[in-house]
C-alpha positions as CSV (number, residue, x, y, z in Angstrom):
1,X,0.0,0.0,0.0
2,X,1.4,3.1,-1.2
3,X,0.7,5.4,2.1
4,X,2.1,2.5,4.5
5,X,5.2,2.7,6.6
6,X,7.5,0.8,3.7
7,X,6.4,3.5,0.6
8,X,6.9,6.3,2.7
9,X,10.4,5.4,4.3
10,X,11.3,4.7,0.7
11,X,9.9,8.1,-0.5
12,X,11.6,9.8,2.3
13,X,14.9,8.1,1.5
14,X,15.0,9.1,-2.6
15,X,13.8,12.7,-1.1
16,X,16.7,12.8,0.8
17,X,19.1,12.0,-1.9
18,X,17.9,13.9,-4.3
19,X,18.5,17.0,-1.1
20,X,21.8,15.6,-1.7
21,X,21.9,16.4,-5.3
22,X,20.0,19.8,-4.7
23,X,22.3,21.1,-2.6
24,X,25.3,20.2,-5.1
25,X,23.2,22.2,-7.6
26,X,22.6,24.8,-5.5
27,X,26.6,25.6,-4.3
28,X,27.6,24.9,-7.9
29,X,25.0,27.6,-9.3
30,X,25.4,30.4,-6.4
31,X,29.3,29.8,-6.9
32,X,29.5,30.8,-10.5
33,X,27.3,33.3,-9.8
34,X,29.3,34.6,-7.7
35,X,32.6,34.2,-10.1
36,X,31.0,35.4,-13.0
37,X,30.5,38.9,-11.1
38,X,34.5,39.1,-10.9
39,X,35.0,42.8,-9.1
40,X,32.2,42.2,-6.4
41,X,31.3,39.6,-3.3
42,X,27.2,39.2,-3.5
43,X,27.0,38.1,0.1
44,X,23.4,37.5,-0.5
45,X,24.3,34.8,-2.8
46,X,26.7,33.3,-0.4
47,X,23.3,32.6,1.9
48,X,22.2,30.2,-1.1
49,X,25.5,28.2,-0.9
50,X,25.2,28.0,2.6
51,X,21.8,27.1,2.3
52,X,23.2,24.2,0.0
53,X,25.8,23.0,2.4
54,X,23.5,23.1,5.3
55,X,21.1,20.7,3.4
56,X,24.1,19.0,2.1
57,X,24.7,17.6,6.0
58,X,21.0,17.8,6.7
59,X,20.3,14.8,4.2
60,X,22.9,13.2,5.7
61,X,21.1,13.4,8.9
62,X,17.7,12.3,7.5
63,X,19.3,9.4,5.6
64,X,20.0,7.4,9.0
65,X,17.0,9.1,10.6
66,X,14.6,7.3,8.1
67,X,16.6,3.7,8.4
68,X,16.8,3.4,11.9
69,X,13.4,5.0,12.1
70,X,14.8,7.2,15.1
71,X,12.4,9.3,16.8
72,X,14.1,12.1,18.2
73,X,16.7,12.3,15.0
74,X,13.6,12.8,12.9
75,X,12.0,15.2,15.1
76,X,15.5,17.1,15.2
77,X,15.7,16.9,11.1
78,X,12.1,18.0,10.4
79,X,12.3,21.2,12.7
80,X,15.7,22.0,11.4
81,X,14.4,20.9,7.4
82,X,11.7,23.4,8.2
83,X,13.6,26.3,9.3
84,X,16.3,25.6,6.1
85,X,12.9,26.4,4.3
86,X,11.7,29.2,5.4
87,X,15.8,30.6,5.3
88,X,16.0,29.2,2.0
89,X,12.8,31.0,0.6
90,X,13.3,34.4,1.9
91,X,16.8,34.6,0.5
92,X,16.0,33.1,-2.7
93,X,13.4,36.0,-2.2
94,X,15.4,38.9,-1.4
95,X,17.4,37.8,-4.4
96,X,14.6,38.1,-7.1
97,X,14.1,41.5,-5.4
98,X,16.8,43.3,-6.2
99,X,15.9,46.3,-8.8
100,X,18.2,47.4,-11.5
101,X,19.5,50.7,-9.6
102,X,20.0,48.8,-6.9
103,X,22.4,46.2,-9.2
104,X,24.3,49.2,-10.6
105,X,24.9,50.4,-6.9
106,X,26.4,46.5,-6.2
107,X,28.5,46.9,-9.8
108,X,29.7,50.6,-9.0
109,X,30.4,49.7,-5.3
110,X,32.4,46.8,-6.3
111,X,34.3,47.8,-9.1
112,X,35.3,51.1,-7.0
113,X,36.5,48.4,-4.0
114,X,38.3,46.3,-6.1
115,X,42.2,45.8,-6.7
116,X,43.7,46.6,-9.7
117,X,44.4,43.5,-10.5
118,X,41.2,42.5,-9.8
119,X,40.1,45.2,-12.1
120,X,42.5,44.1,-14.9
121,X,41.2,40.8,-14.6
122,X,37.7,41.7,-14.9
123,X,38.7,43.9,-18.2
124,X,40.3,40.7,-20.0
125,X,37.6,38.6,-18.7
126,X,34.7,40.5,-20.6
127,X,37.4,42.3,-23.2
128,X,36.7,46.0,-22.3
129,X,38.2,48.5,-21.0
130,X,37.2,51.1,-17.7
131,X,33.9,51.3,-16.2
132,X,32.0,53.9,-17.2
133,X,34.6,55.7,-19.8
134,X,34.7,56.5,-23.3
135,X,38.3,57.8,-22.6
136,X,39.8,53.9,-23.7
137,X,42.9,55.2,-25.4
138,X,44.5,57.2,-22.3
139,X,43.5,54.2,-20.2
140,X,45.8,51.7,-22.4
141,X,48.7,53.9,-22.5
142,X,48.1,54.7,-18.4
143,X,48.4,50.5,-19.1
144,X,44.8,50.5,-16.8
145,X,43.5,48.0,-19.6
146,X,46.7,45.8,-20.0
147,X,46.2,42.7,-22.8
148,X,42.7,43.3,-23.3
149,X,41.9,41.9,-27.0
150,X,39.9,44.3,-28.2
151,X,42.7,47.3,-27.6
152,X,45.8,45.2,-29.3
153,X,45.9,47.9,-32.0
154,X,45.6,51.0,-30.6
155,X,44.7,52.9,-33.2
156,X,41.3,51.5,-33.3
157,X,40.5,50.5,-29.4
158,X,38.6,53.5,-28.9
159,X,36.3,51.8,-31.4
160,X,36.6,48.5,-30.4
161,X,37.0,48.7,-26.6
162,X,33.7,49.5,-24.6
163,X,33.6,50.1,-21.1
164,X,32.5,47.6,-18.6
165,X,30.0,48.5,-16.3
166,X,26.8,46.9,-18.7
167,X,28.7,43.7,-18.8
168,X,29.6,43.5,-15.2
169,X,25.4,44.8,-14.3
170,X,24.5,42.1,-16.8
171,X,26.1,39.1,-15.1
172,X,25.5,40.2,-11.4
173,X,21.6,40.3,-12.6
174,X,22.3,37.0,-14.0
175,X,23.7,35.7,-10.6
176,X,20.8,37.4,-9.1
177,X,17.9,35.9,-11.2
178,X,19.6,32.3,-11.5
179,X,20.2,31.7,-7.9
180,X,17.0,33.4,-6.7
181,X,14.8,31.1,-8.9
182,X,16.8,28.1,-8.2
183,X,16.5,28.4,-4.5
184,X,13.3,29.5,-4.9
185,X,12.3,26.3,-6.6
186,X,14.2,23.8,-4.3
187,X,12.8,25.1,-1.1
188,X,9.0,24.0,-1.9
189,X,10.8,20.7,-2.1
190,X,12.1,21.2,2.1
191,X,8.4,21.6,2.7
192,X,7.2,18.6,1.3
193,X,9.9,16.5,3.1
194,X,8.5,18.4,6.2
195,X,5.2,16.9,5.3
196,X,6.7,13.3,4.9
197,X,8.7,13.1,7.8
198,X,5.9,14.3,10.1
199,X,3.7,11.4,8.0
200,X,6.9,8.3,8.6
201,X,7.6,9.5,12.4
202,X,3.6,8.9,13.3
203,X,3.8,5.5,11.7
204,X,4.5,2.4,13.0
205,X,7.3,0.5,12.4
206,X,5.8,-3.5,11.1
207,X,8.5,-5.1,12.2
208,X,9.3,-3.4,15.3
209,X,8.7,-5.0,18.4
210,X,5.3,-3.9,19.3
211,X,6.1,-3.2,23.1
212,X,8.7,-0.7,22.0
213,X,7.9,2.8,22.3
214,X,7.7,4.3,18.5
């Protein structure tokens, strides 16, 4: 019977490894989010990737919770499941709600932060050249763009070369939008192993011995 004690400790076991493969998918995506940026740390993203190591350990958890059919284990990893969740949610929240002046404030903040070499890394990594600045030439010979591609020949970099900032606002929106709809998606998953664990934990075990306290 598919609602007994056997289908639902089997449910609850391929939920908890696919947590395990959600929460590789979640540090893996929140990661090159946070790479692709290059000038700036997006500590709100770093909340998804500890979101995903949290339910990294947390499936662990529930994985010898549901074989041994522990009582207090499973009580401990539904309350904790629950309040990954709700964490989960509201971060993969705040991170949809970031508006577009609010991105360029991230971008300018972080690019004004940043090392040089941080800086020159970012400019060969999207092959441009400043921030915000037409000026591309004087930048090159101040060697603030050094072996960017698209200033080789100097003559023509000024026409070649374009500044930075929509490239780096493009892929810290991308990091935004990508993490906050993954997490977003994955934590309705928390609450439905919430549900399930609340559902195995009020069963009884068959072949338990029947004077034992379950």
């Amino acid at each position: 019977m598919c609602g007994g004690f056997t289908c639902t400790k089997n449910a609850l076991t391929a939920l908890n490894l696919i947590y395990i493969l959600v929460s590789i998918i979640l540090i893996s995506v929140a990661a090159y989010g946070m790479a692709a940026s290059k000038v700036t740390s997006i500590s709100i993203i770093g909340g998804i990737i500890a979101c995903g190591v949290f339910l990294l350990l947390l499936s662990l958890l529930g994985l010898v919770g549901v074989r041994s059919h522990h009582q207090v284990m499973l009580f401990f990893y539904m309350v904790v499941l629950f309040i990954l969740f709700v964490v989960q949610f509201s971060i993969a929240c705040a991170c949809l709600a970031f508006s577009s002046q609010q991105q360029s404030q991230l971008a300018q903040k972080g690019w004004n932060t940043a090392s040089k070499r941080i800086q020159q890394k970012a400019q060969v990594f999207y092959d441009c050249c400043g921030y915000e600045t037409n000026n591309t030439i004087n930048l090159i010979l101040d060697r603030d763009c050094p072996n960017v591609k698209c200033c080789q020949d100097i003559d023509n970099c000024q026409n070649s070369c374009h500044p930075c900032a929509p490239q780096i606002k493009k892929a810290i929106k991308n990091a935004l939008e990508i993490s906050g709809y993954v997490g977003l998606f994955f934590s309705f998953t928390e609450f439905i192993g919430v549900w399930l664990t609340v559902r195995y934990r009020n069963q009884k075990n068959p072949r338990a011995d029947p004077s034992a306290f379950l």
